[in-house]
C-alpha positions as a printed Julia matrix, in Angstrom:
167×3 Matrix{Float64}:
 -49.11  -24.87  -48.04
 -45.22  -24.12  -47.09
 -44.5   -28.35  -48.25
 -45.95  -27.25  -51.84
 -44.39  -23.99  -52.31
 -41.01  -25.44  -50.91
 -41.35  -28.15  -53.19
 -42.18  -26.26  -55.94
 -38.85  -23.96  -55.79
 -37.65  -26.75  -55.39
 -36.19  -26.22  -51.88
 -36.71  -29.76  -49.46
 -39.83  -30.02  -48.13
 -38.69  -30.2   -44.33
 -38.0   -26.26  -44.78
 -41.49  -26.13  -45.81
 -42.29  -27.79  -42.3
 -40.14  -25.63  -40.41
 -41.55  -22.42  -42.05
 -45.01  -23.73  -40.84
 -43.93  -24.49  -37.95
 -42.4   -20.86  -37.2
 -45.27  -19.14  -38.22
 -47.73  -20.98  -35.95
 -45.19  -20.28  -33.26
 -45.11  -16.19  -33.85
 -49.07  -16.51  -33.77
 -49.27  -16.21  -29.48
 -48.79  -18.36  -27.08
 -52.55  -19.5   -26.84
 -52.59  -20.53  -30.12
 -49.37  -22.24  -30.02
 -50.25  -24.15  -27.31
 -53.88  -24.89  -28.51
 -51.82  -26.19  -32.01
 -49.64  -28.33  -29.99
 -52.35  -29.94  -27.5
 -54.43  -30.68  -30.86
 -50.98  -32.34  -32.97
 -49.41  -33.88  -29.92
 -50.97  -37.02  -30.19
 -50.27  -37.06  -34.27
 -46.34  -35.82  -33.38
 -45.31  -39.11  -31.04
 -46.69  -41.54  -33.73
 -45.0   -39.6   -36.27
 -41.63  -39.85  -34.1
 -42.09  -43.36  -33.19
 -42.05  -44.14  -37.45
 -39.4   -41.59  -37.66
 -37.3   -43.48  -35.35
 -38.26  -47.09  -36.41
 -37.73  -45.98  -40.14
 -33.93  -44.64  -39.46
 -33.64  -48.4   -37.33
 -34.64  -49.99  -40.62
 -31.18  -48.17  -42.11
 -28.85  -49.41  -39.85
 -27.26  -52.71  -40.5
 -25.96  -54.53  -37.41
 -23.11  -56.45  -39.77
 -21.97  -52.64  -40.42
 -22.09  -51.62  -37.03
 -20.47  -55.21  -35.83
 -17.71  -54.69  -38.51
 -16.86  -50.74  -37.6
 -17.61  -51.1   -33.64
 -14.06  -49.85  -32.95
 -14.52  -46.8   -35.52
 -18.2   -46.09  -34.24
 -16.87  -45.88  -30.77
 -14.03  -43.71  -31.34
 -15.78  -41.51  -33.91
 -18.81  -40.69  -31.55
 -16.5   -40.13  -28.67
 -14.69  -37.55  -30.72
 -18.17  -35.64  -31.49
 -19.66  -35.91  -28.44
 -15.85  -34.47  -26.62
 -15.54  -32.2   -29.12
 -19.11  -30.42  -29.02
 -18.97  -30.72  -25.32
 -15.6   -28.66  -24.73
 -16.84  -26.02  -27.59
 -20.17  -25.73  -26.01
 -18.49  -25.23  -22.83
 -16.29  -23.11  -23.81
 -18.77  -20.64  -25.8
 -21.09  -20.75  -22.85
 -18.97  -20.18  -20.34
 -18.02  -17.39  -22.14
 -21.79  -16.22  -22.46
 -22.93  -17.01  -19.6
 -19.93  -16.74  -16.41
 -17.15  -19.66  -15.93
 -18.99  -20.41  -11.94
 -22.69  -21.02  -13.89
 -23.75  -24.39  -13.66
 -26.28  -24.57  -16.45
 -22.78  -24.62  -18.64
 -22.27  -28.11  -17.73
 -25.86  -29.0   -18.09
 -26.85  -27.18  -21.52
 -23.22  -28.2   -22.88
 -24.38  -31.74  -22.05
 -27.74  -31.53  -24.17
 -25.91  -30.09  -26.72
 -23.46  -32.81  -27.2
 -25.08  -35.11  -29.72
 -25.51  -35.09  -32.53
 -29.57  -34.11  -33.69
 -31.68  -36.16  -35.94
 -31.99  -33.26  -38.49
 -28.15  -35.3   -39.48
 -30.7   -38.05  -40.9
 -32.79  -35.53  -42.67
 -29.31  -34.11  -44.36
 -27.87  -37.3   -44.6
 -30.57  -38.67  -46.26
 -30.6   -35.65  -48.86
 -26.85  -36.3   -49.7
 -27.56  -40.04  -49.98
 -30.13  -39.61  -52.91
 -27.87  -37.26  -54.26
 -25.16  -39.12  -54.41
 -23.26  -36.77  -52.74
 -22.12  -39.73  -49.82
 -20.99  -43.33  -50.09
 -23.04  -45.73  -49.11
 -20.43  -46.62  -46.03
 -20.43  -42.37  -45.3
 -24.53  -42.69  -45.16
 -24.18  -46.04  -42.55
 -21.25  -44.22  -40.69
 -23.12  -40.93  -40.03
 -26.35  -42.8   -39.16
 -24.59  -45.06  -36.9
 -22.45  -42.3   -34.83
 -25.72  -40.23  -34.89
 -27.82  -42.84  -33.55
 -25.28  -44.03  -30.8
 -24.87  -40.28  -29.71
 -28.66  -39.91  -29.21
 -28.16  -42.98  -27.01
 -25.72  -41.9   -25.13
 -26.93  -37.98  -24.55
 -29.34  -39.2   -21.47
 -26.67  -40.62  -19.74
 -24.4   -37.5   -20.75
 -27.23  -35.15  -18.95
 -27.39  -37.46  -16.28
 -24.09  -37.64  -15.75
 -23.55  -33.75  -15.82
 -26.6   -33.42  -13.23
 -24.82  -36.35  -10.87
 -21.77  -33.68  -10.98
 -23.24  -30.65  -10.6
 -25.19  -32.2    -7.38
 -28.53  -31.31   -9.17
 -29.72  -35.14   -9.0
 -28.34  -38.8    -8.22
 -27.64  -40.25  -11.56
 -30.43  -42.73  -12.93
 -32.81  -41.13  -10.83
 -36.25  -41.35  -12.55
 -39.35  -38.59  -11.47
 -42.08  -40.94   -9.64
């Protein structure tokens, strides 16, 4: 129902998703949770295409060609989002807190609505193609790299040896 009248005002249809999904989430917990146990299953194949579809955009020759760029562009994000999230948390939250490090850590990358909006700007012509392949690429590597970023920030903090997995 939110997809058609979205779509119909012509607004994208993943706002129409989002405005579902908030208003399942205001309904209670119970049914929230009763909702998620039901889609979960649906949700992980859904992700797995999601992911496999945004692999089918990325061309290794691109990513071969710009590996110096790629590198030095995701570095920047991931620093830079790091030091602001740091920053505005330690701010919020104490400078002695350790979930600054942590959160700041998860925060770093860069999400995977960037391929929704990407995506958007592609069809409308609003990106290159090279802009489209550059912001996939960086997005993708950062995803990569933000579990070893948390890891890494939990190794510091003492919390847990790095590339420790839960038995």
């Amino acid at each position: 129902m939110f997809v058609q009248i979205t779509d119909r005002t012509g607004m994208c249809m993943e706002l129409g998703c989002f405005l579902a999904g908030l208003v399942v989430s205001s309904q209670g917990r119970e049914f929230s949770e009763k909702i998620f146990n039901t889609i979960e299953p649906v949700k992980d194949v859904f992700s797995a295409v999601f992911f496999a579809s945004i692999g089918f955009h990325i061309f290794p020759t691109f990513v071969q060609q710009e590996c110096l760029m790629l590198f030095v562009l995701t570095y920047c994000v991931i620093a830079c989002k790091f030091i602001v999230s740091s920053g505005v948390l330690a701010f919020l939250l104490g400078r002695h807190n350790k979930a600054t490090w942590v959160v700041a850590a998860g925060l770093a990358q860069i999400s995977e609505f960037s391929f929704v909006l990407s995506s958007r700007a592609r069809r409308l012509k609003l990106l290159s193609r090279e802009a489209y392949l550059l912001i996939l690429s960086v997005t993708t590597l950062s995803l990569v790299l933000a579990p070893f970023l948390w890891q890494l920030s939990l190794w510091r903090l003492g919390l847990q040896t790095v590339y420790s997995y839960r038995k």
